[in-house]
LOKOLKE-211844 format. One record per residue (C-alpha): residue number from 1; residue in three letters; x, y, z. Coordinates in nm, 4 decimals, m for minus. Each point is the difference from the previous one (the first is absolute). Layout:
N
(rec NUM, Ala, (X, Y, Z))
...
end
This chain:
272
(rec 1, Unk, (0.8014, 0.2343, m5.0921))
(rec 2, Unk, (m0.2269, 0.2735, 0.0449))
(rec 3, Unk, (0.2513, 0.2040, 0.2009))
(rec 4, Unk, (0.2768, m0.0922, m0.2170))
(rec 5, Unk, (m0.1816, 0.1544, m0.2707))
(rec 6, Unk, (m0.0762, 0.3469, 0.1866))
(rec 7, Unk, (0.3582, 0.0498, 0.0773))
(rec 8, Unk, (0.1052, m0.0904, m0.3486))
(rec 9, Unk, (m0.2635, 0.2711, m0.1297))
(rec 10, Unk, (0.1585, 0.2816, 0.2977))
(rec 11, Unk, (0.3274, m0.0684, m0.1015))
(rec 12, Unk, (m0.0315, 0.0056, m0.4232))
(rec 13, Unk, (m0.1489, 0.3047, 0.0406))
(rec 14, Unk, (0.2384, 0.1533, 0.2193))
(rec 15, Unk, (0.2435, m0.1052, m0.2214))
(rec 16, Unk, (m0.1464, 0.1617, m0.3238))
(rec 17, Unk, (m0.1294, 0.3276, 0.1779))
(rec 18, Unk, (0.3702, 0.0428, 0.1323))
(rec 19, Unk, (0.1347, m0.0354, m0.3272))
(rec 20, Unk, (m0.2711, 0.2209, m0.1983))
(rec 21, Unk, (0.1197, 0.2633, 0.3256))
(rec 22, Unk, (0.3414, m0.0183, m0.1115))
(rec 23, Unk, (m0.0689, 0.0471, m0.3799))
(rec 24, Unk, (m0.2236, 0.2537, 0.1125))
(rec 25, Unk, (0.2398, 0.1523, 0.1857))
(rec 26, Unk, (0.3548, 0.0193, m0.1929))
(rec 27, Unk, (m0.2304, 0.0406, m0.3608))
(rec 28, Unk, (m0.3339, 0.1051, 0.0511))
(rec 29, Unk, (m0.1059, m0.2986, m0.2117))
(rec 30, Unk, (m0.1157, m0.3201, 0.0554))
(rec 31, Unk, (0.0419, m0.2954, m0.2665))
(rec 32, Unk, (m0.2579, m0.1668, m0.1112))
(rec 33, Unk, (0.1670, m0.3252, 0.0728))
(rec 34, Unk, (m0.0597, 0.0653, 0.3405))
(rec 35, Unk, (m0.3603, m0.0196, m0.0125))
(rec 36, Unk, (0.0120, m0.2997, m0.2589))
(rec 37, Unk, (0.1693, m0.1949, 0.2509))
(rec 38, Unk, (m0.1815, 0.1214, 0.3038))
(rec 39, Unk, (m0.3664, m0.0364, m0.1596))
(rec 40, Unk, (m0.0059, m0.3530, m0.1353))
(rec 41, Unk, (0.1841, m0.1135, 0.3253))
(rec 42, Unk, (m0.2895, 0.1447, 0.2534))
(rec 43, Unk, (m0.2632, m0.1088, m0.2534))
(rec 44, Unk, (0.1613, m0.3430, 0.0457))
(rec 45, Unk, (0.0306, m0.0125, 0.3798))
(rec 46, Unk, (m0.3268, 0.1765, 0.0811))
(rec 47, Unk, (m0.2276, m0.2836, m0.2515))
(rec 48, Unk, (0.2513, m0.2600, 0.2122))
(rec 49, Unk, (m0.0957, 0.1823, 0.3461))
(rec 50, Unk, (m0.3718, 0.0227, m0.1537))
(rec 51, Unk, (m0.0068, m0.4069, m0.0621))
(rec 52, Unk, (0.1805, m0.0686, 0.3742))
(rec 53, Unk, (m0.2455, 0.2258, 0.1217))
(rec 54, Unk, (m0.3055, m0.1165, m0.1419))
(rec 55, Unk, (0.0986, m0.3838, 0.0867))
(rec 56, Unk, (m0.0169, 0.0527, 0.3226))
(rec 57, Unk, (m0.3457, 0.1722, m0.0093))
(rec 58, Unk, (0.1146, 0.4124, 0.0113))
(rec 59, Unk, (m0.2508, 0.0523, m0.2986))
(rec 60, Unk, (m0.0846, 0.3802, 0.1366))
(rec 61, Unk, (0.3314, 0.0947, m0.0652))
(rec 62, Unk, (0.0514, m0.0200, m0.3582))
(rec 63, Unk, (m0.2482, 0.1978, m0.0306))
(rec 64, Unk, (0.1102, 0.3063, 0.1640))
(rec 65, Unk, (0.3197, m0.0160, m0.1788))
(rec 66, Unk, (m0.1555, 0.0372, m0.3040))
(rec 67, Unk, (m0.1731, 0.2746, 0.1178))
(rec 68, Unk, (0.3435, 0.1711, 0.1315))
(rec 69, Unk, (0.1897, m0.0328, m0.3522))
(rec 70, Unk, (m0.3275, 0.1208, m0.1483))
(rec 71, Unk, (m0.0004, 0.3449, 0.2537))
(rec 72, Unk, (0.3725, 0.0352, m0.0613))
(rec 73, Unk, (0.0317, m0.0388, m0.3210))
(rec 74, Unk, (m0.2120, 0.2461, m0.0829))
(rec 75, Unk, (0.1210, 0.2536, 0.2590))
(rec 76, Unk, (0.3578, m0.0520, m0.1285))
(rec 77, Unk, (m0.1562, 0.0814, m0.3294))
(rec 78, Unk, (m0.1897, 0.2702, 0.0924))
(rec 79, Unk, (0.3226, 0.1626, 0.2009))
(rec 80, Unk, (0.1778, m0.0227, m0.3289))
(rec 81, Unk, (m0.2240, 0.1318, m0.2703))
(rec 82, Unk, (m0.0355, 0.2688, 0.2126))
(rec 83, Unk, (0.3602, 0.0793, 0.0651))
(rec 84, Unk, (0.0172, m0.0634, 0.3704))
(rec 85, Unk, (0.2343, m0.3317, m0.0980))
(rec 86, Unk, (0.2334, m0.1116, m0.1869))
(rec 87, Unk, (m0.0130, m0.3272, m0.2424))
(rec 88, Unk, (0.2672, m0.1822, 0.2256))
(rec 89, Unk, (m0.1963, 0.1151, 0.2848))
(rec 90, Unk, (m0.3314, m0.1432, m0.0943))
(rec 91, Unk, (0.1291, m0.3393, m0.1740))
(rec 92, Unk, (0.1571, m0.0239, 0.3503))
(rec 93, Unk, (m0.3285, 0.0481, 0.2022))
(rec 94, Unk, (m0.1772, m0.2418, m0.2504))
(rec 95, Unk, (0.2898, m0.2260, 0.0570))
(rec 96, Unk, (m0.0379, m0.0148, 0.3255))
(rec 97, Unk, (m0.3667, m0.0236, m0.0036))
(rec 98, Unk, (0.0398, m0.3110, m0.2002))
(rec 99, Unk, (0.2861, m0.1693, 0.2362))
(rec 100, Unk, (m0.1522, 0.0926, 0.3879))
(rec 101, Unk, (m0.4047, 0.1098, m0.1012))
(rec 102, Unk, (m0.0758, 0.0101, 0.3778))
(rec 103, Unk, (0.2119, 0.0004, 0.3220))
(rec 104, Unk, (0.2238, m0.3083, 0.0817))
(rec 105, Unk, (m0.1185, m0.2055, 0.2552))
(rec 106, Unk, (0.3492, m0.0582, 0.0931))
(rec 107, Unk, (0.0721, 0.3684, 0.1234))
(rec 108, Unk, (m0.2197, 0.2519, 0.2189))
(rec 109, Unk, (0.0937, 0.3447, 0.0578))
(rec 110, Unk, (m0.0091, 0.1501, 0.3010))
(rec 111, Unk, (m0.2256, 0.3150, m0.0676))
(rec 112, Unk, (m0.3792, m0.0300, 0.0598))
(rec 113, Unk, (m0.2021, m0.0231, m0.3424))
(rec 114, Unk, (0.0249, m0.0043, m0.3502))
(rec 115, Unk, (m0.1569, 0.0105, m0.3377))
(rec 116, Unk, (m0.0835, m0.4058, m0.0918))
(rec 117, Unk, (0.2393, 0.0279, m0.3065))
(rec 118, Unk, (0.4071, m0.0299, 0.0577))
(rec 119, Unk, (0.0604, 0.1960, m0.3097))
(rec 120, Unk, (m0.2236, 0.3055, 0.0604))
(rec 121, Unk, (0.2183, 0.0005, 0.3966))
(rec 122, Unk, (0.3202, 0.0247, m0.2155))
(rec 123, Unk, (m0.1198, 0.2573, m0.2116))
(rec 124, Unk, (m0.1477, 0.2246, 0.3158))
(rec 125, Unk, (0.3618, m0.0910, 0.1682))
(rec 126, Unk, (0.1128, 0.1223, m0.3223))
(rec 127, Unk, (m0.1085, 0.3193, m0.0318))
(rec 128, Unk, (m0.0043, 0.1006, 0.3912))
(rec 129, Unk, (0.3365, m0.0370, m0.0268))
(rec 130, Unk, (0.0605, 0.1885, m0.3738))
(rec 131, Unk, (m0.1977, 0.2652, 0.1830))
(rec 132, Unk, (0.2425, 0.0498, 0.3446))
(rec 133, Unk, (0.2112, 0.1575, m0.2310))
(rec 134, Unk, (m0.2217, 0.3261, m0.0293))
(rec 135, Unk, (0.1221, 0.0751, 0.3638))
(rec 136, Unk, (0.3413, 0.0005, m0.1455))
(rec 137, Unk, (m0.0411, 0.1822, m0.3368))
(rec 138, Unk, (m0.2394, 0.3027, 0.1988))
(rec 139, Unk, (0.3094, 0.0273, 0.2515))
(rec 140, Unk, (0.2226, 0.0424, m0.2583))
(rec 141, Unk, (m0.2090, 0.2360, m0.1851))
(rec 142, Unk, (m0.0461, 0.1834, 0.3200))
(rec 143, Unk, (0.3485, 0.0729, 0.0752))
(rec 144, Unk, (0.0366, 0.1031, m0.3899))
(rec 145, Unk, (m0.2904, 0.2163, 0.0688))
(rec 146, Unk, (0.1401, 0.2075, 0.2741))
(rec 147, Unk, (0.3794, 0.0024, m0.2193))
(rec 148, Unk, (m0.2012, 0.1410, m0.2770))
(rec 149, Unk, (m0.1645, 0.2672, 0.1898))
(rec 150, Unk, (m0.3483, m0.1504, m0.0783))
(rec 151, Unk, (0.0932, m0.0049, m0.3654))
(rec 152, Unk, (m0.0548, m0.3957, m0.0623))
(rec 153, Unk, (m0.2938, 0.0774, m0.2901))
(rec 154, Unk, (0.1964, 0.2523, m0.1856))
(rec 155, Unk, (m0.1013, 0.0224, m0.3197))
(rec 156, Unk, (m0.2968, m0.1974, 0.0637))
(rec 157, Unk, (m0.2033, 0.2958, 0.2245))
(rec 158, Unk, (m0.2856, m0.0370, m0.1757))
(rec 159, Unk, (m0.0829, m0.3874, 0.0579))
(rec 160, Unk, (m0.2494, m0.1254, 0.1844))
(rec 161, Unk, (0.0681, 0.0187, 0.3943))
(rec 162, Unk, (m0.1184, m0.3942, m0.0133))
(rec 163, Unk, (0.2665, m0.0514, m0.2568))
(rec 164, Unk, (0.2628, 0.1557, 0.1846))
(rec 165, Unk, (m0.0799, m0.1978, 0.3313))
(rec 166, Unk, (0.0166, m0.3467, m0.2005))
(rec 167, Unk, (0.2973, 0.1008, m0.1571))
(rec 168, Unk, (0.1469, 0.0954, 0.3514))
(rec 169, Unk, (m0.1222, m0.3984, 0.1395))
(rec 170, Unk, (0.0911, m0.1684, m0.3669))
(rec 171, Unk, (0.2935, 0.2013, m0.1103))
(rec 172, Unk, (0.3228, 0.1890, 0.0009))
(rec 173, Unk, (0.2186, 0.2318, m0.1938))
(rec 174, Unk, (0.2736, m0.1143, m0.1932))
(rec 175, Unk, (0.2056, 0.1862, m0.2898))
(rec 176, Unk, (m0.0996, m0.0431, m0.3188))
(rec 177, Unk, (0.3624, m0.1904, m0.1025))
(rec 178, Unk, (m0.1240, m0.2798, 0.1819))
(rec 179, Unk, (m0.2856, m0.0781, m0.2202))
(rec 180, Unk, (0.1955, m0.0141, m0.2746))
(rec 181, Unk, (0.2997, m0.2197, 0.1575))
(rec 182, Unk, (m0.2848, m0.2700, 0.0026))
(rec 183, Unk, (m0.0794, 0.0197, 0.4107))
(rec 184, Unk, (m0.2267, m0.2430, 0.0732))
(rec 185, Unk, (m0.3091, 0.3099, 0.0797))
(rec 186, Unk, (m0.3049, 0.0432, m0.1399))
(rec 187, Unk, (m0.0670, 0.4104, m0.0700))
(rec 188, Unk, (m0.2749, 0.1501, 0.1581))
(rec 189, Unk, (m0.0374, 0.2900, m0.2528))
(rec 190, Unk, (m0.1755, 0.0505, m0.3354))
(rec 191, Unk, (0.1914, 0.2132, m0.2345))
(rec 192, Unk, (m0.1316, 0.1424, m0.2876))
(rec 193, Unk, (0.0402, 0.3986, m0.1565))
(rec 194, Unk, (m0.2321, 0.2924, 0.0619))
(rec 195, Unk, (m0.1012, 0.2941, m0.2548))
(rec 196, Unk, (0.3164, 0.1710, 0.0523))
(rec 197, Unk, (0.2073, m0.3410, m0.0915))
(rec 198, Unk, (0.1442, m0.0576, 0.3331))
(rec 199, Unk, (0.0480, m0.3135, 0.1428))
(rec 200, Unk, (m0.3368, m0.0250, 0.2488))
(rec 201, Unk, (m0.0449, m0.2507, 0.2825))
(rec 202, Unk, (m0.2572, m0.1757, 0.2169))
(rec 203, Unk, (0.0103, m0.2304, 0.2728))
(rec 204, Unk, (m0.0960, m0.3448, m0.1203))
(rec 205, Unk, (m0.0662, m0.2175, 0.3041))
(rec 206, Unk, (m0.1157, m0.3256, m0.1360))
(rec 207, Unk, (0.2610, m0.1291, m0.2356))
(rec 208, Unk, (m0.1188, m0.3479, m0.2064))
(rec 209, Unk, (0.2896, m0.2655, 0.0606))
(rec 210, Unk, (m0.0137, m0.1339, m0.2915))
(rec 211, Unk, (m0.0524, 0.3395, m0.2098))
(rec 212, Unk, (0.0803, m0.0592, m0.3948))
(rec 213, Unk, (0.2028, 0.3175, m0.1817))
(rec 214, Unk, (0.0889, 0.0148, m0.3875))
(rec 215, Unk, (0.3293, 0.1058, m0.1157))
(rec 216, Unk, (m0.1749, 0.3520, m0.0628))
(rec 217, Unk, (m0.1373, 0.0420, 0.3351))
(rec 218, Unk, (0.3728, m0.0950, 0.1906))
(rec 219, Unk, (0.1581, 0.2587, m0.2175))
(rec 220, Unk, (m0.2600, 0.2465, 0.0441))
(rec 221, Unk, (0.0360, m0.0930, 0.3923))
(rec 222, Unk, (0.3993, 0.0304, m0.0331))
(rec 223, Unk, (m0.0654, 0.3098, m0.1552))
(rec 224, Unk, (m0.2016, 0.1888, 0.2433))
(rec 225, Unk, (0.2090, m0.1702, 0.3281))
(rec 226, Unk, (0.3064, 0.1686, m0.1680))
(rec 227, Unk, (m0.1590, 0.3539, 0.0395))
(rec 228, Unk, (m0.0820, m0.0818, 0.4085))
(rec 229, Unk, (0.2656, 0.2348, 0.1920))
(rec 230, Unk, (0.0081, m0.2370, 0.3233))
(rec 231, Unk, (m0.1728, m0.2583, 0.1674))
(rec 232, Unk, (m0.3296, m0.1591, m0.0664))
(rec 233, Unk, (m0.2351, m0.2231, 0.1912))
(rec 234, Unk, (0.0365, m0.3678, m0.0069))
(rec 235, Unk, (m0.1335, m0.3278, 0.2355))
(rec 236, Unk, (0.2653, m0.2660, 0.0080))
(rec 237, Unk, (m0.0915, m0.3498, m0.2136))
(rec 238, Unk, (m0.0364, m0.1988, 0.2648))
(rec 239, Unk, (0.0603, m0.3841, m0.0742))
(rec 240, Unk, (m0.3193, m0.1059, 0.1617))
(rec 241, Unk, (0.0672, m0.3669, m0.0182))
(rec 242, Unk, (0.2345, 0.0570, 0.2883))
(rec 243, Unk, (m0.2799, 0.1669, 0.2281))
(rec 244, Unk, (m0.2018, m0.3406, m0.1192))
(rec 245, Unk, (0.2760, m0.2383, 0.1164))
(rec 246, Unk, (0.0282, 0.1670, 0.3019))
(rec 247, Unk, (m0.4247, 0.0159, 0.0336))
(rec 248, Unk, (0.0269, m0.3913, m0.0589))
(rec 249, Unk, (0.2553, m0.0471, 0.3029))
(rec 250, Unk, (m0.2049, 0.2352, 0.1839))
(rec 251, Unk, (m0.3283, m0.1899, m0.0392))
(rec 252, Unk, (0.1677, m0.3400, 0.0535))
(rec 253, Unk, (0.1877, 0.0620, 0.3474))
(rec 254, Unk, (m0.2234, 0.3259, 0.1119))
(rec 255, Unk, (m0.3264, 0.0155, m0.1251))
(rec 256, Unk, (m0.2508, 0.2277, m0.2385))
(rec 257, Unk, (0.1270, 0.3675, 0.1291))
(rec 258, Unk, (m0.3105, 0.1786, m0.1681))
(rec 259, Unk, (m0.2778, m0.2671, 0.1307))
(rec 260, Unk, (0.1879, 0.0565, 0.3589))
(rec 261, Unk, (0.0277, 0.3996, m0.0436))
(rec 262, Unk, (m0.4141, m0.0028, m0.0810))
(rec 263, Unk, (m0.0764, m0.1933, 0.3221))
(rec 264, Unk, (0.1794, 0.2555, 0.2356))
(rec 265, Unk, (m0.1715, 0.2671, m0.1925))
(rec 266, Unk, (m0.3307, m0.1847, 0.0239))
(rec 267, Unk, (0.0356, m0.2446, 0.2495))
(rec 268, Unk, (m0.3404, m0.0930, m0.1028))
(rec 269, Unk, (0.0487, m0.1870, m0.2659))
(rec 270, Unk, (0.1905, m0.2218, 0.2027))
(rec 271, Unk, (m0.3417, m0.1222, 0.1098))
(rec 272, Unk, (m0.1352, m0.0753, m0.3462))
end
């Protein structure tokens, strides 16, 4: 029963995180349907995994899966409010904490370590790979660098050489048509008009996901990207949900990649 149960809880929530990927994917979006179905249904098996567990005297346990919904819930909140994720991404995480709180018994990964709490592996799987594709955006930008002469900022000379090197990891240049096709990027530069009235910009290198505009402010927007000769930085929108399906595989069949990374760093942790 108990195992029955654990691969009933792997496999509904591979189910709903590939399907939240694929909305994700082809829309950007997520229904909320999704998570209505999802949530009550891991509610329901984890209380059912909770009684099985606690009949047969595995009263510790409950305990430390309150504890991991409690941590990430409130570091998918925290990731949200401060624009680091998006809603689909953190209902997901919560989701998830809800359905498998701590590792299945009925898996082990083949890396050394990890963090006690299955979602919080996911999430580091998560990001490490998000982040692998900074090798690939600073290659690209490198080869557009030497193209452009070492005129990859123009326009921007003044910014912050901080700014410019996170743009260069974060970032690329695309023409200013694509914005306004509706490409799925997120712009990486403030616009706004100088004493002279010309269009000014900055680099903007934290963009909220979930940033509210009025009418006004999209037409004033519109207005200014019209008067952009070019190209202007952007970072693609990545649907993250995939890089969290693909952490959840990850931490099922491999292991925690960060917890495993720390101990060949500091092997001495290993000992603690």
């Amino acid at each position: 029963m108990n195992e029955l149960l654990e691969v009933s809880r792997v496999l509904i929530t591979f189910f709903f995180l590939g399907l939240s990927s694929w909305y994700d994917f082809k829309t950007r979006e997520v229904p909320n349907k999704v998570w209505a179905a999802y949530a009550p249904t891991a509610v329901a098996l984890t209380l059912l995994q909770f009684y099985v567990d606690s009949s047969v005297g595995y009263g510790l346990i409950p305990y430390a899966w309150l504890i991991s919904i409690g941590i990430t819930t409130a570091i998918s909140l925290i990731l949200f409010y401060a624009g680091f994720f998006g809603g689909a991404d953190a209902k997901a995480l919560i989701c998830l904490g809800l359905a498998l709180p701590i590792y299945p018994s009925i898996v082990s990964g083949y890396l050394a370590g990890r963090v006690p709490f299955f979602p919080l592996a996911v999430l580091g799987n998560a990001v490490l790979a998000a982040s692998l594709l900074v090798l690939g955006i600073a290659g690209y930008n490198t080869i557009q660098l030497i193209k452009e002469n070492g005129r990859l900022f123009e326009g921007l000379e003044n910014e912050p050489v901080w700014s410019k090197i996170l743009a260069f990891a974060t970032g690329f240049k695309v023409s200013s048509q694509k914005l306004k096709d509706g490409s799925h990027y997120m712009l990486l530069e403030q616009f706004s008009r100088d004493e002279d009235g010309e269009a000014a910009r900055r680099l903007r290198l934290f963009p909220a996901l979930e940033e509210e505009s009025s009418e006004e402010d999209e037409e004033r927007f519109e207005e200014l990207l019209n008067e952009v000769d070019g190209k202007v930085w952007v970072t693609p929108g990545l649907p993250f949900l995939i890089f969290i399906t693909l952490g959840f595989v990850a931490a099922l069949f491999v292991g925690d990649f960060i917890s495993w990374l720390v101990l060949q760093v500091f092997p001495v942790f290993a000992t603690v």
